[in-house]
C-alpha positions in Angstrom: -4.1 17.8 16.1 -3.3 19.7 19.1 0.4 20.7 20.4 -0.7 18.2 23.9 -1.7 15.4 21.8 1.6 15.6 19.5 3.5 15.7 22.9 1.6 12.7 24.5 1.7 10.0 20.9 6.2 11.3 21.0 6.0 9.7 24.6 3.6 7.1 23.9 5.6 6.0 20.9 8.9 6.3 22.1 7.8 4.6 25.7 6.4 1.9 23.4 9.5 0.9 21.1 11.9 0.6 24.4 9.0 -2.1 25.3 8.8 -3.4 22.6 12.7 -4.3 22.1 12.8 -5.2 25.7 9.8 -6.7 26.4 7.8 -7.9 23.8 10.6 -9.2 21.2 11.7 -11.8 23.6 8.2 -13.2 23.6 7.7 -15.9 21.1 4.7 -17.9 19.6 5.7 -20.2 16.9 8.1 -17.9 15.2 5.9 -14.8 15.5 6.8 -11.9 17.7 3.9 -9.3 18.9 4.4 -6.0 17.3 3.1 -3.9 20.2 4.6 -0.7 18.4 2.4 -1.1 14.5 -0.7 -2.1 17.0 -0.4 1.8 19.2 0.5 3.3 15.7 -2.4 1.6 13.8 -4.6 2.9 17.1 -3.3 6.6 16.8 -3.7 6.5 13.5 -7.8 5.7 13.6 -7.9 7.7 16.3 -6.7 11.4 14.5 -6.3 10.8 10.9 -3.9 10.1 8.6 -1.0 12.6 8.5 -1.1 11.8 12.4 -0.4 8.7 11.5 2.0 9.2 8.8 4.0 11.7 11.6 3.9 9.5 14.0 4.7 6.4 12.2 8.0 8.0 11.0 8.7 8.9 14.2 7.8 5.2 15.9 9.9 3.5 12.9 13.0 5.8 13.9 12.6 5.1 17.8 12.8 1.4 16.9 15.6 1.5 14.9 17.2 3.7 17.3 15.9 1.2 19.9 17.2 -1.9 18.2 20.7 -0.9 16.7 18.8 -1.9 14.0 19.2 -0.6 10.2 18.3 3.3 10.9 15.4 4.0 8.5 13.8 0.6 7.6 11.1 0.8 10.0 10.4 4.1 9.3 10.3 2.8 5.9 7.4 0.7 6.8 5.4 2.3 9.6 5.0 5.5 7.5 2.5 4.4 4.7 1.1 2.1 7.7 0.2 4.9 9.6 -0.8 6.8 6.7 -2.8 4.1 5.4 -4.3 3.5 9.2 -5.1 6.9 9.5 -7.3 7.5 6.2 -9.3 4.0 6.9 -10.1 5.4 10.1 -11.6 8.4 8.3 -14.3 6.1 6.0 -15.4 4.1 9.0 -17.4 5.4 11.6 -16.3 5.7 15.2 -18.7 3.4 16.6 -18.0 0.0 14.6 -15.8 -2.5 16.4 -14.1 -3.7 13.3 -12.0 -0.8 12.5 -9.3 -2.2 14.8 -9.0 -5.6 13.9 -9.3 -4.7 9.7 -6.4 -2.1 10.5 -4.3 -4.2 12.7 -4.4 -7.0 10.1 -3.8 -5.4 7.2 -1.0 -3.1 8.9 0.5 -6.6 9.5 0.5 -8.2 6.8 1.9 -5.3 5.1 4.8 -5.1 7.5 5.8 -8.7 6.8 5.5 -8.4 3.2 7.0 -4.7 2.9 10.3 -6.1 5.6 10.8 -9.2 3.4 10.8 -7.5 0.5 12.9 -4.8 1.7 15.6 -7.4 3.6 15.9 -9.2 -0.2 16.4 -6.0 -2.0 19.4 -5.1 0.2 20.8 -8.6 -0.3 19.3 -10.4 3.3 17.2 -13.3 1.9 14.2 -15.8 3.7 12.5 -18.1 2.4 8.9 -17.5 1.7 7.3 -20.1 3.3 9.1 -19.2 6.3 8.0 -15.7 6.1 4.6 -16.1 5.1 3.8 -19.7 7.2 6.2 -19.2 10.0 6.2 -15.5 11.2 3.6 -14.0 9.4 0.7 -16.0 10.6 1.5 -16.3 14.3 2.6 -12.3 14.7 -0.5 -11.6 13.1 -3.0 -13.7 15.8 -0.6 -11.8 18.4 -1.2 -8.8 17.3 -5.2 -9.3 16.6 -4.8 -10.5 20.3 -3.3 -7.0 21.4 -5.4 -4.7 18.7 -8.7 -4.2 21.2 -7.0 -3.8 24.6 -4.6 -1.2 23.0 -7.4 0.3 21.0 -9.4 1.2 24.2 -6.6 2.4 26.4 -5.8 4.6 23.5 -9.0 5.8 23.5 -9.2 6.8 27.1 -5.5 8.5 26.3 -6.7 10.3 23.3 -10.4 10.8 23.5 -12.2 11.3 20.2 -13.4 15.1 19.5 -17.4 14.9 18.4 -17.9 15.4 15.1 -18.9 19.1 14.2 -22.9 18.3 12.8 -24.3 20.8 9.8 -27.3 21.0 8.4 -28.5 22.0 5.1 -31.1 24.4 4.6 -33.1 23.4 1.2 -34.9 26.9 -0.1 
């Protein structure tokens, strides 16, 4: 992790939850909103490992909040172990595969949802599941599948990937 790289993923990120609560909260598909902030986070995070990703999904989860006027801290409550997670399943897959985007971006997802509902009932703000689960989890999920590639590749371009340093063992 280079100091340039840190300094480009703040911007990114921060650039990223100002669109995110202007832009792309608005937008709705059946009850689902895009979550254009976990998709760049789940992208950094493949892209340089996981305490990258555990950095810069603190720092993400805090923008929003900040963002929002939301609760300060509940994000980052979330996006942390996302990007964390993120970040060490980029490290068992290989660069090359095309699924390591779409696995990460679905899972992240789906932990978001579950990890925010259970977090909004422990501090007293209840849903009901099936609205949770049927209602917002499923739609924001195909929204963010939608966005997982496009973002993947700009992010790519942004933050290119470092070839791997090859050794070889010498049997005597």
């Amino acid at each position: 992790m280079t100091p340039a790289d840190a300094l480009k993923a703040t911007g990114l990120l921060l650039l990223v939850a100002l669109l995110q609560v202007s832009w792309a909260t608005p937008i709705e598909v059946g009850s689902g909103h895009p979550d254009l902030v976990l998709v760049t986070l789940v992208g950094l995070a493949l892209l340089r490992g996981p305490l990258f990703g555990t950095i810069a999904g603190f720092w993400a989860g805090l923008a929003l909040d900040v963002a929002s006027l939301g609760t300060l801290g509940l994000s980052s409550l979330l996006l942390t172990p996302a990007g964390y997670w993120a970040g060490r399943f980029g490290e068992g897959t290989t660069r090359s595969s095309p699924y390591p985007p779409l696995v990460a971006v679905a899972l992240g997802t789906v932990w978001l949802g579950l990890g925010s509902a259970i977090v909004h009932f422990m501090l007293g703000e209840g849903a009901s599941a099936s609205t949770v689960l049927g209602g917002v989890l499923v739609p924001t999920l195909a929204l963010n599948l939608l966005l997982a590639y496009p973002v993947y590749r700009l992010l790519r371009r942004i933050f290119p990937v470092a070839a791997r340093e090859r050794r070889e063992v010498i049997l005597v």
